[in-house]
N, C-alpha and C positions, 0 to 999 in steps of 0.2 A: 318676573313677579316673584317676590319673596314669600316664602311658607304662612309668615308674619301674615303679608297684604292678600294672600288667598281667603275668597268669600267661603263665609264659615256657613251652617246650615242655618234651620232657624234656631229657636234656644226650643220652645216645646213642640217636642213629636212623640211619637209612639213610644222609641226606644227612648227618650228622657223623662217618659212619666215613668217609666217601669224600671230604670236605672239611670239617674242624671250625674252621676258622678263621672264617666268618661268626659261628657259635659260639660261639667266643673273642670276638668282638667284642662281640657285645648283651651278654654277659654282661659285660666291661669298663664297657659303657654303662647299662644300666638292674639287674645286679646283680651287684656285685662280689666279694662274699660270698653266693655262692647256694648253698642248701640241696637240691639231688633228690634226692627223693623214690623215684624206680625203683631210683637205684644206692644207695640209704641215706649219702649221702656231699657235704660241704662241697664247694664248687669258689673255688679262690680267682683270680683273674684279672687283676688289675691288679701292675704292677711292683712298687711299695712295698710293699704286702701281700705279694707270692711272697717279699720280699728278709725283708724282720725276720721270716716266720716262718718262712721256711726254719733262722736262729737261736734261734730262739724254744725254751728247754728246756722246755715243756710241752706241747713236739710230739716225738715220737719216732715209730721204725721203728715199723711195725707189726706187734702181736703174731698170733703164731702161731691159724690160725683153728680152734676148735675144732670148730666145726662139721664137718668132712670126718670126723670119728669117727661121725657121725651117718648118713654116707653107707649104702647100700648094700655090702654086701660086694665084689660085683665092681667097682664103682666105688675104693670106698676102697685095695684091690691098687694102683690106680696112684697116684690122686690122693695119699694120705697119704705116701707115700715122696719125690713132689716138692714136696708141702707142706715135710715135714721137711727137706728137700734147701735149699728158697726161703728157709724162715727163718735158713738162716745166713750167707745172703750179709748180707755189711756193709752194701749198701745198705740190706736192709728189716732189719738187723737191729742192737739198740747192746749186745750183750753183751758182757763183756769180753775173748772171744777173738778175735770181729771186730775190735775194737778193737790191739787187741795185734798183726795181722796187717796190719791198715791202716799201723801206725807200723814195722811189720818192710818192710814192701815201699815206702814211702814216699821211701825215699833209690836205691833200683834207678829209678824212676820220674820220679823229678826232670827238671828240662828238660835241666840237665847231665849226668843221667847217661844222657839217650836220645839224646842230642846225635850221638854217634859213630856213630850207624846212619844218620844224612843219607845218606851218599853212597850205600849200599846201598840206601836206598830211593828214593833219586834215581835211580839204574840200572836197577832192576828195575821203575818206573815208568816210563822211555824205552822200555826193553824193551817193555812191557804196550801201550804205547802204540802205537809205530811197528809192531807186530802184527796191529794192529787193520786192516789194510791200506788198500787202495780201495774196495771192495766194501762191503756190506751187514754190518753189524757189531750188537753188542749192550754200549755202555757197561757195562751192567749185571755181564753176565756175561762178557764177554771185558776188562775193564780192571778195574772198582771193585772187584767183588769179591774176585777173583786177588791183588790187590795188595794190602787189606787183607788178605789170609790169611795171605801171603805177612810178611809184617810182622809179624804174632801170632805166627806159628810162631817166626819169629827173636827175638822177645819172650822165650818161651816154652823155646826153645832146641830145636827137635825138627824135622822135615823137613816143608819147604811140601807138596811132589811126594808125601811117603809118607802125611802126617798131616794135611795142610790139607785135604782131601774131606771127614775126619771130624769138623772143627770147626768147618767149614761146618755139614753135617747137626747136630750136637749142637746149636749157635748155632741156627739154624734150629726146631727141634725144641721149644727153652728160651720163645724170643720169642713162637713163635704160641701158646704156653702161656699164657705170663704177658701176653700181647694178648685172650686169651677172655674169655667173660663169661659166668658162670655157671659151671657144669661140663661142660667136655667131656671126653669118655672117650677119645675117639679122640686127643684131644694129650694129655692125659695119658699115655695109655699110652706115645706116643712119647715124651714128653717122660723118663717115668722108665725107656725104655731109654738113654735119652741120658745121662743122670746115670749108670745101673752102668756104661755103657763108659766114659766120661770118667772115672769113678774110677781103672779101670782103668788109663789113658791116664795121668795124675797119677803113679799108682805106678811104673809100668814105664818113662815114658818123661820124666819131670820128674825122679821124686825119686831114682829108682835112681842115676843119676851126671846132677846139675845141674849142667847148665854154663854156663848165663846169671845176670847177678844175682838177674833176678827168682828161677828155681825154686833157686837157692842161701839167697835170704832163707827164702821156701816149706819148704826143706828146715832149715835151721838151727831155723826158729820150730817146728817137730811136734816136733824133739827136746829144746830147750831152755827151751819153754815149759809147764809143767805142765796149762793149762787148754786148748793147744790141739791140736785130735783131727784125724785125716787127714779127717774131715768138712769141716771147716772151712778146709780147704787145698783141699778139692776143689768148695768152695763159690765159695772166691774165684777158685779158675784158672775157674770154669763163666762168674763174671760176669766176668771180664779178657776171657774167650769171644764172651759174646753183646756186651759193651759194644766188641769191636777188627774185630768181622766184620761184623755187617749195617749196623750204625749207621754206620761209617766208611766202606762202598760208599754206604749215602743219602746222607749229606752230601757224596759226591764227585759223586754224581750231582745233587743241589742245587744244588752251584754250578756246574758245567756247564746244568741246565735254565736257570737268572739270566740265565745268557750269553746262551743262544739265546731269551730270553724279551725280550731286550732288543736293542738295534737298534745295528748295529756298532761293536764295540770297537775302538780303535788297537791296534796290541802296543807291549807292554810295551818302552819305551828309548827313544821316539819322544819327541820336544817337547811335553808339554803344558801350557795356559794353567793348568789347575786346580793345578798347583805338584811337587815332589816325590816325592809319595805315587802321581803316576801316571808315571812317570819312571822310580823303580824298581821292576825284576821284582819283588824282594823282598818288599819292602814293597805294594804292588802284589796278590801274592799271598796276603801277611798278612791282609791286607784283605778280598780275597774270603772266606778261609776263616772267617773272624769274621763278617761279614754272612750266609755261606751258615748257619749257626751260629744266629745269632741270626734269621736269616727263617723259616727252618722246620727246626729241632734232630732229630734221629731219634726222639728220646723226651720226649714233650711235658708227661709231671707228672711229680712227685714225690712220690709218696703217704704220707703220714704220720698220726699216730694220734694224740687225743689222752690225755695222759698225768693231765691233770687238770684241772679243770672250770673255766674262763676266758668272760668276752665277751672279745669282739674285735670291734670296729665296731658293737657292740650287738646281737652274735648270741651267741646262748646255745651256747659249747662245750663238749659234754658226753663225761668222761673214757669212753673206749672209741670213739669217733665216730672216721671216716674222713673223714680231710682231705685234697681233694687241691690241691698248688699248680702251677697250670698254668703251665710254663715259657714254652710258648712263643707263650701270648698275654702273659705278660709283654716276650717282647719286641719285642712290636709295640707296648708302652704308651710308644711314644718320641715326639719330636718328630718329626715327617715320617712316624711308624710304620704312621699311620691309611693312608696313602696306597698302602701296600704291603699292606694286612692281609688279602689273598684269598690263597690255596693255590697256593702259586707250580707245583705237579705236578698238577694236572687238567685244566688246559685249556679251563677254564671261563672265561664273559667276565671281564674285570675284572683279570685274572690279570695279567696282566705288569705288571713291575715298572714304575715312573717312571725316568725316566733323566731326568743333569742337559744344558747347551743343547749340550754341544756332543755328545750321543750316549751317554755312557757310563753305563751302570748305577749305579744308586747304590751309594753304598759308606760305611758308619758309620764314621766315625774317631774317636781323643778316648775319652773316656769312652764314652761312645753305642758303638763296638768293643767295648770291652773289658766292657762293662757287660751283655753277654746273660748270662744263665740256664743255655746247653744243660747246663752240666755240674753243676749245681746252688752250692749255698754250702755254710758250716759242713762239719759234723762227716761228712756224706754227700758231701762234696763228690767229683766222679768223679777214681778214681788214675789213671788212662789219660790225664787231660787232655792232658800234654804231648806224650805220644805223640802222640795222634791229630790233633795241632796239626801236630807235624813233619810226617808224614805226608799228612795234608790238602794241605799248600803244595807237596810237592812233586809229588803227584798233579797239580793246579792246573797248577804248571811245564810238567808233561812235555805236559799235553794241550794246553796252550796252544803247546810248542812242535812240537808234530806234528799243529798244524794239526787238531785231532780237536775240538776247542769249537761250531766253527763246522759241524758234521755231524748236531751232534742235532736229531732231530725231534721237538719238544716236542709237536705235536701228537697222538704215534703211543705217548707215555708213559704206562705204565699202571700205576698207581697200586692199594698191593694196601689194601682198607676198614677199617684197624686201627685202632679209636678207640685215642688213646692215643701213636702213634707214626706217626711215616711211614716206608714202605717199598714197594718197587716188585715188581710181576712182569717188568718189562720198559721200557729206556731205549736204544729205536734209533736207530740212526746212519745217515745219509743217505751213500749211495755218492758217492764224488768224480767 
């Protein structure tokens, strides 16, 4: 028996909620197209695989699961209304008033059209930041998160201070939902309080008088599109939600851990041998946010369904089957990626990154940049990308200009078990 044809474990256990990047890896090496058996589901792993089928039209969202009708009564109370609630987000879903609300909200979201909020989110990051004082602080909760909320709300057009607590919780509520496995009652339940106030929230405080572009597209498409229902507007604002609030605090806290994971950086404007790209802030900061991005993304598949019966690589794809394509061992399937491929947030050996000779952390430029996964390809491709691009660099800026990079203690980060996604209970900061 070859290393290859050796029975692998299952894909989720203990040690893959809490670091699945070893994970990611045997499965890049000894099977790239694997089959588990516990979760009934494909796992695809390697770079070129995740890219052509993330295009591939004989993958689609996944259908609505019939099974939770089967449930229990007290169960079905929650679960079913955040099932129906889940299948109409665009991501898991390709019908045509997803669709029609993707290309309505598409031009609000553009790099140019999010371009003009820089400076505000450049300030309210200095802000967040030089806040953070001397003292014993929490990345987490006193900067990343604040400051992604802070930015959705302004999205969104509604008050950080009066409404960003409760799309925290809703966000919060949505994720550890759709992170369980199996049926839980207890997120569900919250989960489908989170969805009736968020409706509510869409009505009262979006669509009654919209005054950003987004809840303006939002508002135009429920009246002037026939097939699409305030379901479906409140579907999308739930995923704008969960996709601008937890994910955009991890990746901020990602590439903050990089920093401290790695062994002194110049600041940014100094002379360096390596050319340019470490010369300017800018660019400099582009950089990090694309590497923190591509080393460990906040949402690690893409989960997809097959729509009709295909091999691919000589595995039998059977129409109904759950395919998932893992982003974020795709983007460790790079050149130099093996070198990097442990969990840059546990603090386990092996962990830190390589840096190049003269100190500095690596950092992908070129294609290799621009070429991760986090936000997927095609037709799911994530609407926020640009956003959370902007956003990212200037978080990067402000902490690196108030000195707060150099504070974390990566050792004391705690890392919460979610196969599927990374996310944190806590990212401390070392007193000056």
């Amino acid at each position: 028996m070859t290393v290859r044809d050796q029975a692998l474990p299952p894909v989720v256990t203990p040690a893959s909620r809490l670091d699945p990047y070893p994970l990611y890896r045997l499965l890049r090496e000894r099977s790239p197209v694997h089959w588990d058996e516990e979760t009934r589901s494909w796992y695809v792993s390697r770079r070129d695989d995740t890219v052509e089928l993330l295009r591939d039209p004989r993958l689609g969202a996944h259908t609505y699961p019939d099974w939770v009708h089967s449930l229990p009564l007290p169960e079905r109370r929650d679960v079913v209304p955040v099932e129906d609630h889940l299948a109409r987000w665009p991501v898991f879903s390709d019908r045509p008033a997803q669709q029609l609300l993707r290309r309505r909200l598409q031009p609000a979201l553009s790099r140019t059209a999010v371009a003009p909020m820089g400076d505000a989110i450049r300030e309210v990051t200095r802000s967040l930041a030089r806040g953070l004082g001397a003292g014993p602080a929490d990345l987490l909760t006193g900067f990343a998160r604040p400051a992604a909320t802070w930015t959705l709300s302004r999205l969104l057009g509604t008050s950080p201070d009066e409404d960003g607590p409760r799309l925290v919780r809703w966000s919060d509520a949505l994720v550890r939902y759709l992170g369980s496995t199996g049926v839980d009652v207890r997120l569900a339940g919250a989960a489908r309080v989170a969805v009736e106030e968020l409706t509510g929230y869409v009505v009262s405080r979006m669509l009654d008088d919209p005054v950003t572009p987004v809840a303006q597209a939002l508002a135009r498409a429920l009246v002037e599109e026939q097939t699409v229902e305030l379901d479906d507007v409140v579907a999308m604002v739930a995923q704008l939600v969960t996709g601008g609030v937890e994910p955009t605090a991890t990746a901020t806290c990602v590439m903050a851990l990089r920093h401290a994971q790695s062994r002194e950086m110049p600041a940014p404007g100094t002379d360096h041998s390596a050319g340019a790209a470490f010369a300017d802030p800018e660019v400099w900061a582009d950089a990090q946010v694309e590497e923190a991005l591509r080393f460990d993304p906040p949402f690690h598949f893409a989960p997809r369904e097959v729509k009709a019966d295909f091999d691919y690589r000589g595995h039998p794809f059977v129409t109904g089957q759950r395919v998932v394509l893992i982003l974020a061992s795709a983007g460790h399937d790079t050149a130099g990626g093996e070198a990097m491929s442990r969990c840059p947030v546990t603090g386990a050996a092996g962990a830190t990154a390589v840096s190049d000779s003269a100190g500095r952390p690596p950092v992908a430029t070129g294609e290799q940049a621009a070429g991760h996964l986090a936000f997927g390809r095609g037709r799911h491709y994530c609407l926020g990308a640009s956003l959370a691009r902007l956003h990212l660099r200037m978080a990067w800026s402000a902490l690196a200009e108030a000195r707060v990079l150099e504070r974390v203690d990566a050792a004391a980060v705690e890392r919460i078990p979610d196969f599927g996604m990374t996310s944190f209970r806590t990212c401390p900061l070392r007193p000056v």
